[in-house]
ZAVO-305029 format. One record per atom (N, C-alpha, C): residue number from 1; x, y, z; atom name; residue in three letters. Coordinates in steps of 0.001 Angstrom, whole numbers. Example, Ala and Ser with C-alpha at 12.3 -4.5 7.8 and 13.67 -1.06 7.14 Angstrom:
<rs>
{r 1,{13190,-5690,7800},"N","Ala"}
{r 1,{12300,-4500,7800},"CA","Ala"}
{r 1,{13200,-3300,7800},"C","Ala"}
{r 2,{12850,-2250,7080},"N","Ser"}
{r 2,{13670,-1060,7140},"CA","Ser"}
{r 2,{12900,30,7870},"C","Ser"}
</rs>
This chain:
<rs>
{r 1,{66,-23601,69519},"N","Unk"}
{r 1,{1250,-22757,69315},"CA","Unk"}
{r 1,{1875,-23067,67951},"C","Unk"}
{r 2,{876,-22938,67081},"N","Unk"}
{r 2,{1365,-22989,65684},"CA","Unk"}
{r 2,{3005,-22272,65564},"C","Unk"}
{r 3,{3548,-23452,64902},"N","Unk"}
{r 3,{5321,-21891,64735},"CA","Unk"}
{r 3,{5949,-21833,65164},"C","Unk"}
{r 4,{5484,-22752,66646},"N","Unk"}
{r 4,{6417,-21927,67542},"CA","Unk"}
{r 4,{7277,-23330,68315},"C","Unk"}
{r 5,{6905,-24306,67559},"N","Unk"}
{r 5,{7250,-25858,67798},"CA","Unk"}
{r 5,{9077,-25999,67583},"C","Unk"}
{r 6,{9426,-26694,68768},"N","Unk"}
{r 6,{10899,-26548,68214},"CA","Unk"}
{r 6,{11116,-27945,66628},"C","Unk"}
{r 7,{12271,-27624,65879},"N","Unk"}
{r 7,{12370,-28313,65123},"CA","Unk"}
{r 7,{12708,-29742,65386},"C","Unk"}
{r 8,{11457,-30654,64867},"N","Unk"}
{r 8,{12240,-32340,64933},"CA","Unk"}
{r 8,{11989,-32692,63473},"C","Unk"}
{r 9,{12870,-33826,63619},"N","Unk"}
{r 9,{13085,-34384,62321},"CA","Unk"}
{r 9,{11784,-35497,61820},"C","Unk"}
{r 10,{11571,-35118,60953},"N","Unk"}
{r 10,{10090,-35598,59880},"CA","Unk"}
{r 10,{9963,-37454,60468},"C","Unk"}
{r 11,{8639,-37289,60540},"N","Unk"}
{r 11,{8474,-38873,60735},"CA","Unk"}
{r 11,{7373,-39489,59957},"C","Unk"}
{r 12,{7291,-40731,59887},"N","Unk"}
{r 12,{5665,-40939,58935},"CA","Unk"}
{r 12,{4693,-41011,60114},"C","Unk"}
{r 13,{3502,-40562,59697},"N","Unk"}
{r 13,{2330,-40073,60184},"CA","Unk"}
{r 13,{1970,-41652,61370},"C","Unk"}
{r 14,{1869,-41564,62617},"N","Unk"}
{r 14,{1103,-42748,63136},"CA","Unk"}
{r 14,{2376,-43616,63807},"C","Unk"}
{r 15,{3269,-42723,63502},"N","Unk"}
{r 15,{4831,-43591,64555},"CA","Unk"}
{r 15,{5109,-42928,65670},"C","Unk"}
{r 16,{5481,-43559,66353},"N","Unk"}
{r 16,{5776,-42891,67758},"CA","Unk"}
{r 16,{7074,-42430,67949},"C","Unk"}
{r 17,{7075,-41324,68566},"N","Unk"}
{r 17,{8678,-40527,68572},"CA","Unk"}
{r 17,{9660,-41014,68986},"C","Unk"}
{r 18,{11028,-41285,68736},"N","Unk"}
{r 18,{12220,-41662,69046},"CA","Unk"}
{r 18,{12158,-41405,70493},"C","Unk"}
{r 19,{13115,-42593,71378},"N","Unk"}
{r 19,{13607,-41550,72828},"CA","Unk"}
{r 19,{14124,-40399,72852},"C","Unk"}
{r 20,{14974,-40501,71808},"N","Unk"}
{r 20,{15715,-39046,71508},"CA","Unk"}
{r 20,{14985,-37868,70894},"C","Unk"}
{r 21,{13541,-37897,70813},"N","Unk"}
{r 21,{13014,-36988,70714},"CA","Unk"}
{r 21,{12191,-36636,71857},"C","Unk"}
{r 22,{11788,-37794,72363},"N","Unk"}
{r 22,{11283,-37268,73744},"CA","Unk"}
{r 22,{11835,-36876,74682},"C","Unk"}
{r 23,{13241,-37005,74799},"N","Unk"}
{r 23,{14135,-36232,76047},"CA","Unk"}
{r 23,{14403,-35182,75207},"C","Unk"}
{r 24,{14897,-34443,73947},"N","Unk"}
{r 24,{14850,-33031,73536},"CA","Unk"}
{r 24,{13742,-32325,73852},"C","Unk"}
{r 25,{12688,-33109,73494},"N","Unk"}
{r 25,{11248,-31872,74089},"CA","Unk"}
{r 25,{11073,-31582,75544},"C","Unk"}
{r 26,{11557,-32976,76532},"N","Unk"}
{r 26,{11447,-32496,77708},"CA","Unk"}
{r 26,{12316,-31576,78032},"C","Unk"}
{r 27,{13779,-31861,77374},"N","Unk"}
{r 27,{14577,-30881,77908},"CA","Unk"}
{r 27,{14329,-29344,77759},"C","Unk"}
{r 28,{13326,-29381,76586},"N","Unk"}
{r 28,{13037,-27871,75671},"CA","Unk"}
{r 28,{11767,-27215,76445},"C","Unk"}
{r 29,{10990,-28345,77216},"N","Unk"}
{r 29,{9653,-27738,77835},"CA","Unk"}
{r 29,{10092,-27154,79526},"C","Unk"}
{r 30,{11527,-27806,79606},"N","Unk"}
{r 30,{11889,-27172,81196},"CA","Unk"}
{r 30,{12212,-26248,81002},"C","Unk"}
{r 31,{12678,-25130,80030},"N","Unk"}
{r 31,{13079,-24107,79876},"CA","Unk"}
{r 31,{12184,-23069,79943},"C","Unk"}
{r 32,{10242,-23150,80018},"N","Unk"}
{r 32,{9409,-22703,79905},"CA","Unk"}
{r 32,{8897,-22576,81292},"C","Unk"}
{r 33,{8753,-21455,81935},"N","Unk"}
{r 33,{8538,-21125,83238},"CA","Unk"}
{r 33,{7473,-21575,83512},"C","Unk"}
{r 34,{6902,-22191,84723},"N","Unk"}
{r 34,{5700,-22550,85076},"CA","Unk"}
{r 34,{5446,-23818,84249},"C","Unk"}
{r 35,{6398,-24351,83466},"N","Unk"}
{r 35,{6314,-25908,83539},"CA","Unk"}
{r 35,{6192,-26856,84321},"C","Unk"}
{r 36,{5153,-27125,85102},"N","Unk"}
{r 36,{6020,-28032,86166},"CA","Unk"}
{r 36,{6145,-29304,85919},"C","Unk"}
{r 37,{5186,-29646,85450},"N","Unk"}
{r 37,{5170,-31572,84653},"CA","Unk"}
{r 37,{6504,-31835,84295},"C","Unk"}
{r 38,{6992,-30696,83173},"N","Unk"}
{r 38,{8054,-30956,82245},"CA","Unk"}
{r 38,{9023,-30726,83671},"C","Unk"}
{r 39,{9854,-30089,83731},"N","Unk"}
{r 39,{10662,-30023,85019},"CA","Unk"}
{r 39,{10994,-30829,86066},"C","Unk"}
{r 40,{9465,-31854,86382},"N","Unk"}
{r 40,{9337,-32804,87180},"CA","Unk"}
{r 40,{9855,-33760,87109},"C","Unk"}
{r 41,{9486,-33947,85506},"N","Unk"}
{r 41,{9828,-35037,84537},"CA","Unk"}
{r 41,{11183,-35121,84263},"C","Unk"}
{r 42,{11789,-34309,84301},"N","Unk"}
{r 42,{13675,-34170,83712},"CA","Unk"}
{r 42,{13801,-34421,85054},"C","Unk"}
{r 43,{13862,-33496,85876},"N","Unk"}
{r 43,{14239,-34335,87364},"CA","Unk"}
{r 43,{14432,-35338,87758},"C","Unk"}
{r 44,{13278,-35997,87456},"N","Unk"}
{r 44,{13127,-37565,87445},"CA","Unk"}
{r 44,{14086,-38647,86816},"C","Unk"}
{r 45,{13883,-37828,85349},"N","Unk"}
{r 45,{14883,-38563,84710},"CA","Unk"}
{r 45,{16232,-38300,84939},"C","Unk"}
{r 46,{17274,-37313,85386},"N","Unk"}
{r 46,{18664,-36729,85789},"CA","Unk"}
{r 46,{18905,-37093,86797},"C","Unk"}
{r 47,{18010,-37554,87892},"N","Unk"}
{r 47,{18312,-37980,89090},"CA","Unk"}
{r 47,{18480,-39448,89138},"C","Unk"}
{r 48,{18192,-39791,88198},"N","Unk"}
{r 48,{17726,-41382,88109},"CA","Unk"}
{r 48,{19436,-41846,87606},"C","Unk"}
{r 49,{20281,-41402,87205},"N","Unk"}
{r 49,{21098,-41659,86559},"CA","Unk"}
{r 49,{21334,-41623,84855},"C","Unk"}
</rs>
């Protein structure tokens, strides 16, 4: 899905993403119908406290 990636902020090549980028994408992939991983996954995490 070339393009169609939501915007994150630049990182150097071979680092692993912030937490705070991995809860924006999850939050951004529950919005996509028939997600269910992603959805599962926020669940998980919102319920958890």
């Amino acid at each position: 899905m070339a393009g169609n990636e939501p915007p994150v902020a630049p990182r150097p090549r071979g680092t692993h993403p912030t937490v705070r980028e991995i809860h924006k994408n999850a939050w951004l992939k529950r919005q996509i119908p028939g997600d269910k991983k992603g959805t599962r996954f926020l669940k998980r995490v919102r319920n958890s406290g």
